[in-house]
matplotlib code that plots the C-alpha trace (Angstrom):
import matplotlib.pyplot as plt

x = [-23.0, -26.1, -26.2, -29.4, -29.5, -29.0, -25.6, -24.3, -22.3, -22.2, -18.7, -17.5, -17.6, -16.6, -13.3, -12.4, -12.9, -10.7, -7.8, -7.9, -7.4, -4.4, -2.9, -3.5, -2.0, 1.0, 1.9, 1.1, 3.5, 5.9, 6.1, 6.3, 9.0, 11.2, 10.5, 12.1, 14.8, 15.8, 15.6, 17.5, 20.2, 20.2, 20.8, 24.1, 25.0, 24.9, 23.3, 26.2, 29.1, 32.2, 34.8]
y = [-12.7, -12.8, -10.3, -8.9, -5.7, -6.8, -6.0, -9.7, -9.5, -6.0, -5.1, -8.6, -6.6, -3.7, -5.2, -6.1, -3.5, -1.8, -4.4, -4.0, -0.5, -0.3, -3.4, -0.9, 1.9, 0.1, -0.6, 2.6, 3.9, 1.0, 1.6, 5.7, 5.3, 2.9, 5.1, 8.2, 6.0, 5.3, 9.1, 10.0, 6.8, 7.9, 11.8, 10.6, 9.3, 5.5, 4.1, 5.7, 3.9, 4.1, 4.9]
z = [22.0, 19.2, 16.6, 17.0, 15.4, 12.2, 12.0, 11.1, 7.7, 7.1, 9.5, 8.1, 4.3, 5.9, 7.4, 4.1, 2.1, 4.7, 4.4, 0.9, 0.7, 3.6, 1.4, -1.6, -0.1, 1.1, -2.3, -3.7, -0.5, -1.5, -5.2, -4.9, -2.2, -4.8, -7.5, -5.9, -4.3, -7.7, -9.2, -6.3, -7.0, -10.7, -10.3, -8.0, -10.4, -9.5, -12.3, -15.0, -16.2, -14.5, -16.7]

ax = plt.figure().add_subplot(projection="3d")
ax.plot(x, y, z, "-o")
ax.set_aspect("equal")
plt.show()
């Protein structure tokens, strides 16, 4: 296996350009999920005082 087209680092920069954007939409996915889970806790209710 030689890399003879020229094509040595490039996919290698590629690559991780693509692993940092699914790692930054995870946690865009992540936070936006935890925000709503905690409207949606707080408009039940769960986050009031029991008195």
């Amino acid at each position: 296996m030689t890399d003879e087209d020229g094509s040595g680092p490039a996919p290698r920069r590629a690559s991780a350009w693509m692993i940092l954007a699914v790692v930054a939409a995870a946690l865009l996915v992540c936070c936006c999920s935890a925000a709503v889970g905690l409207l949606i806790s707080w408009s039940a209710g769960l986050f009031h005082a029991a008195s």
